[in-house]
N, C-alpha and C positions, 0 to 999 in steps of 0.2 A: 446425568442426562443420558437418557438411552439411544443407543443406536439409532433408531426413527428421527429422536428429537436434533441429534447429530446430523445427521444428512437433511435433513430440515434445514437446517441452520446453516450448514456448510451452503447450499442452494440457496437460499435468501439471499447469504452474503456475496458469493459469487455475480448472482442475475445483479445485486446491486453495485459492486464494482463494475460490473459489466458496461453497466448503463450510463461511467461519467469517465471510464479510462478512456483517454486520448494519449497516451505515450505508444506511438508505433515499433512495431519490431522488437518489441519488451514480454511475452509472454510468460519468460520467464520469473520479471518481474511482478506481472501482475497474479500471479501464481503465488508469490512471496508475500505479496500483500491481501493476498484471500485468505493464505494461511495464518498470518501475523492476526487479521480480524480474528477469524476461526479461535482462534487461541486467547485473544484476550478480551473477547464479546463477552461482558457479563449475559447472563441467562437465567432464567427462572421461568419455569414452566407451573402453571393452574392448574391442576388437575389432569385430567382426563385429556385435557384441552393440548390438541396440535399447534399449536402456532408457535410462534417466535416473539420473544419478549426480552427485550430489553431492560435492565437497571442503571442503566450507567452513558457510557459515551455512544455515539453511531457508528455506523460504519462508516459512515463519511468522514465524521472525526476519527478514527482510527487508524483509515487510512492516509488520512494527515499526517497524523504521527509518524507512521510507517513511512512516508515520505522524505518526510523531516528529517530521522532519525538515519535513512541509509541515503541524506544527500549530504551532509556534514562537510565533506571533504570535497564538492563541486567547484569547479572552479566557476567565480564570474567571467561576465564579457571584456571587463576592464582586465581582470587578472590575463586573461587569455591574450589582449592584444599587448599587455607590457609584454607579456612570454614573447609574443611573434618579434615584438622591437628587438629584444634581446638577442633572440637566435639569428636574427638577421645581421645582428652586427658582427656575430662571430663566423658567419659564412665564409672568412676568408681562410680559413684553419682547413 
């Protein structure tokens, strides 16, 4: 893929991340998931033809994945309130 079709793509996917990120104060993260697209966006280009094309998953499904994959280790609501029982009972130390 050449440079143009590069920066092409890199801007598709960016303006579309763009457009459904709601995690505030995360830049960095949404930075990580432009790249992660960036990187495993199947691509094939027609000819002559500028555009951006698709074989395989979206961006939206991608950055699924990429969600998925760096929450693994989250804790739930439930996990988090046994924690607070927990440390509360040991406050007397």
């Amino acid at each position: 893929m050449s440079c143009n079709n590069n920066d092409i793509l890199r801007e598709h996917i960016a303006e579309t991340v763009n457009s459904f990120w709601t995690i505030d104060n995360r830049e960095d993260l949404k930075k990580d998931c432009i790249e992660y697209c960036f990187e495993n966006y199947d691509f094939i280009s027609y000819g002559d033809h500028k555009g951006v094309y698709s074989t395989g998953k979206t961006i939206l499904d991608l950055s699924f994945k990429f969600l998925l994959e760096r929450s693994h280790d989250i804790l739930s609501e439930q996990q988090l309130e046994e924690m607070s029982g927990y440390y509360s009972k040991d406050e007397n130390y």
